[in-house]
Structure formats: structure tokens, C-alpha cells
VOGU-3710 file (C-alpha; in Angstrom, 3 decimals, decimal comma):
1> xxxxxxxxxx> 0,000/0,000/0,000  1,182/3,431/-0,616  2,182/5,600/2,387  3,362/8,872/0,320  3,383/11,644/2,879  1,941/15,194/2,503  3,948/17,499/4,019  2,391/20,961/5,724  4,676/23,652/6,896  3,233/25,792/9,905
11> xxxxxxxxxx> 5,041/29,120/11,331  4,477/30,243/14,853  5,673/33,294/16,533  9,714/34,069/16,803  9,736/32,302/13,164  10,115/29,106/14,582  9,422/26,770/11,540  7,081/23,581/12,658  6,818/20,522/10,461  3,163/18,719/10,153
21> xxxxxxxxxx> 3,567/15,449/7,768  0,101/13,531/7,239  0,342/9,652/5,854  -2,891/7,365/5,444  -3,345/6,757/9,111  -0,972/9,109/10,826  0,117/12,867/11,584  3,369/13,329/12,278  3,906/16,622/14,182  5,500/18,564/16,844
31> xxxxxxxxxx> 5,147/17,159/20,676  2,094/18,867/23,062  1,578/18,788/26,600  -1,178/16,792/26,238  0,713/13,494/25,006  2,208/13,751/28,610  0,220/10,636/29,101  0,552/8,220/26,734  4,112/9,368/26,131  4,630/7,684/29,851
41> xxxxxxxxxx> 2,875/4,369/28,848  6,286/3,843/26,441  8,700/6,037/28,278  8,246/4,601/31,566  9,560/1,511/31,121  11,553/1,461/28,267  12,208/-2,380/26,519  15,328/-1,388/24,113  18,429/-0,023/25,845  19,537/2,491/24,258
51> xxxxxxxxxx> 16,169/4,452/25,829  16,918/3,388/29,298  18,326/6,849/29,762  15,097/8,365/29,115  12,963/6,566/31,227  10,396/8,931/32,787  8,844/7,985/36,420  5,989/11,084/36,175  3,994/12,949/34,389  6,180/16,191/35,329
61> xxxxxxxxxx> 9,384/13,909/33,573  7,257/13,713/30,224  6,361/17,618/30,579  9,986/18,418/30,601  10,655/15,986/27,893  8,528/16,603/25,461  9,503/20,446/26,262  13,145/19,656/24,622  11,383/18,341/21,874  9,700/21,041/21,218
71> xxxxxxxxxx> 12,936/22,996/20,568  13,607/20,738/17,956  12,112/20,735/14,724  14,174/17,054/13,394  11,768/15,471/16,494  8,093/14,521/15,575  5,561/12,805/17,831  3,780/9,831/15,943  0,151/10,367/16,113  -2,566/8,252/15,094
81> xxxxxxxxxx> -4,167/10,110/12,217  -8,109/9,947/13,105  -7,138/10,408/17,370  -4,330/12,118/17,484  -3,157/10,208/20,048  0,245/9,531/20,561  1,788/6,006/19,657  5,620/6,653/19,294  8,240/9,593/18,103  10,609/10,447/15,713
91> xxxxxxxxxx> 14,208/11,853/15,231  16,959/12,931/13,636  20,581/14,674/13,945  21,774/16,435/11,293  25,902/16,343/10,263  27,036/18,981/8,284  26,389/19,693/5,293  23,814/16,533/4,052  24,243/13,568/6,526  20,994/12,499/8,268
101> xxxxxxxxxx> 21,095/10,013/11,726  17,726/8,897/12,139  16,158/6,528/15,096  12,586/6,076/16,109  10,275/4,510/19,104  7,186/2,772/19,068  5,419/2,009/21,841  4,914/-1,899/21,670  0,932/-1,817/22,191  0,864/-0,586/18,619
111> xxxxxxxxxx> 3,608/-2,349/17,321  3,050/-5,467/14,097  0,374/-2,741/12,190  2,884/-1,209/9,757  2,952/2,024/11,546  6,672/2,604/11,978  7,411/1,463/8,475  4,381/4,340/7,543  6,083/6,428/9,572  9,590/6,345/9,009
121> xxxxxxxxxx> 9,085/6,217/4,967  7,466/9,578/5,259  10,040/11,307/7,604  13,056/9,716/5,266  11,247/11,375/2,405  10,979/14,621/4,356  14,176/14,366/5,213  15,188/13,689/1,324  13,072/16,154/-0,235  12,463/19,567/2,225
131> xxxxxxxxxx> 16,099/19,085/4,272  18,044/18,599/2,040  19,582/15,326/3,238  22,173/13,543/0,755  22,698/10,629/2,695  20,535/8,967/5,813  21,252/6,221/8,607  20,374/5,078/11,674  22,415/2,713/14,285  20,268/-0,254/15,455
141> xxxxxxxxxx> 21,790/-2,767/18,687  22,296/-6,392/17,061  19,911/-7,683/19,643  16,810/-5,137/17,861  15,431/-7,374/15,115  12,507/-5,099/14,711  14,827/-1,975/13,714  16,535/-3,993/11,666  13,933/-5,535/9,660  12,596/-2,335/9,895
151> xxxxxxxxxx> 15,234/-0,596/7,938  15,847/-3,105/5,472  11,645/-2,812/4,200  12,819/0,471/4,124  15,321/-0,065/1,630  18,403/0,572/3,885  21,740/-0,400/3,332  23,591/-2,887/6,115  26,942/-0,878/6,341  28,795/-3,384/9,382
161> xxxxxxxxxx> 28,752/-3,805/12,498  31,059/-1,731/15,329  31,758/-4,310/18,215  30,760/-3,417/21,893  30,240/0,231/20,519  28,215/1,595/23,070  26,976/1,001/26,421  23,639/2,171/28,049  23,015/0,198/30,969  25,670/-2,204/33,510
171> xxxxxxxxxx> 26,003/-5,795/34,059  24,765/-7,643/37,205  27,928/-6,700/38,610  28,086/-2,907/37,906  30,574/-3,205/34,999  29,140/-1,452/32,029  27,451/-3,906/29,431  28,685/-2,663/25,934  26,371/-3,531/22,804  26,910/-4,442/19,469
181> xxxxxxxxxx> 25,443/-1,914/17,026  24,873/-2,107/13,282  24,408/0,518/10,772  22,193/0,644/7,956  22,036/3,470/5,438  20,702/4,828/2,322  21,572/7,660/-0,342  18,750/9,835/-2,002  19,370/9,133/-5,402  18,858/5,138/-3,817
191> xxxxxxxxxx> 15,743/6,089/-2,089  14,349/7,906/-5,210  14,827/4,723/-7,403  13,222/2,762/-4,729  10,248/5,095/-4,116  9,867/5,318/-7,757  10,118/1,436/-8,806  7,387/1,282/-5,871  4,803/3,240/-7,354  5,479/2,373/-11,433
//
């Protein structure tokens, strides 16, 4: 099914540019106060580690949180389309002058729909055709099937894997546990073959 995403530029005061992208079944937009709530019901115990760091124990946590997102226009809250509720976020990091890191989080009670595949094709695109972005990737931990499989639907390329890279929570014992984390990438020129072999 095509997911192509419509993308709606809003400005608010101090010229602060706001991104609004609209798929089939979601909205992809800025974070709100109001998804203090269900940002907790992902947040607050987080399953993959590399969000262990952001757990959030109230809803004053998620207030601050989603206050630092709102200083950033590269994060997006995932929002189902017809509820606007909140279901997972977006991000990305920009490297001068055209490199694009990219990671996302789902919370699992709406994982196995195709939502994060929905989702990430039409912030890639975004990325790819209003930022500017030559070349995108994302790390994913070895042990993160989902990501992975995730970024290979999405057409991304396995680049290797960097041994005991990173570390974001200890061992029994206190010593830091270090993870194995792959990288997958994908140029626009690939991206704009793919998206146009997909909907010849």
C-alpha cells in the first residue's frame, strides 16, 4: 500500500518553523503537553536499551521531555491520524552539510500494524526532499530485530557492524554492558529509485 506523505509547513511566533507530515493513518507533528500521558505508557519503562536513559517515572518527567522536543524541529511525535493520540516519536541529527542520523520509538501496544514502516518512509522522504539530506542512517543494537527488519523494508543499506560500541546500561555486577550496534544506510538518489520502482 502506498504511504506517500503530505507534508504541511506551519510558522508560529519568533519564526520558529514547525513541520506537520500527514500519511494514510498518521500525523506526524510537533510534541504537546497533552501526550504527557501516553508518552509515559512507552517512556516509563523502556524495553530497548539504548532508551533506558530516558525513562520517565511522572507525568512532570514527560512535561519536561517533550519540552526539549519542542525545541527541535528534526523530532516529531507519531500520532494516530483519526485520534491524534500519541503512539511513538521520531528523530533525527543532522551532520554537516547533508548527513541524516535517524532513530525512532514505538510504543509496543501498537507495534506489528505497519505504523513505523508508515512512519519512518514519510520522515526519510521529508528528510530527502524539504532538508536537504544527501545521505541517511540510523544505528540499530544487534539484539533489535525489529529496527533492523525495519530498515531493510525500508530499503536501507547494512553498512557493518562496530563491536561493543556503546553502552547504556551495567552488568549484574556494575561493569558497564557494551552492545553491538549495526548501521544501515541509504543515499537519495537510492531512495528515489526505490520510491519510484514502488509506485510504477
Amino acid at each position: 500500500m502506498r504511504h506517500t506523505g503530505k507534508i504541511i509547513l506551519h510558522r508560529k511566533k519568533y519564526n520558529v518553523m514547525t513541520t506537520t507530515i500527514t500519511t494514510e493513518r498518521l500525523c506526524l507533528r510537533p510534541f504537546m503537553e497533552k501526550d504527557a500521558a501516553a508518552l509515559l505508557t512507552y517512556l516509563g519503562n523502556p524495553r530497548v536499551n539504548c532508551f533506558k536513559d530516558q525513562q520517565l517515572s511522572a507525568t512532570e518527567d514527560a512535561l519536561r521531555y517533550i519540552a526539549e522536543r519542542q525545541k527541535n524541529d528534526l523530532c516529531l511525535a507519531i500520532c494516530l491520524k483519526d485520534t491524534d493520540e500519541l503512539i511513538g516519536e521520531l528523530f533525527a541529527e543532522k551532520e554537516e552539510p547533508d548527513t541524516y542520523g535517524v532513530g525512532w520509538h514505538l510504543n509496543q501496544l501498537f507495534e506489528g500494524k505497519g505504523y513505523a514502516f508508515e512512519a519512518a518512509r514519510a520522515f526519510i522522504s521529508w528528510l530527502f526532499d524539504s532538508e536537504g539530506a544527501r545521505r541517511v542512517y540510523g544505528y540499530v543494537e544487534s539484539d533489535n530485530l525489529r529496527s533492523q527488519n525495519l530498515c531493510k523494508r525500508l530499503g536501507m543499506r547494512y553498512e557493518g557492524c562496530f563491536k561493543e560500541f556503546i553502552s547504556f546500561v551495567n552488568n549484574h555486577d556494575g561493569t558497564p554492558k557494551y552492545e553491538d550496534t549495526c548501521i544501515y544506510a541509504i543515499l537519495k538518489k537510492e531512495w528515489s529509485t526505490k520510491e519510484t520502482n514502488q509506485h510504477n
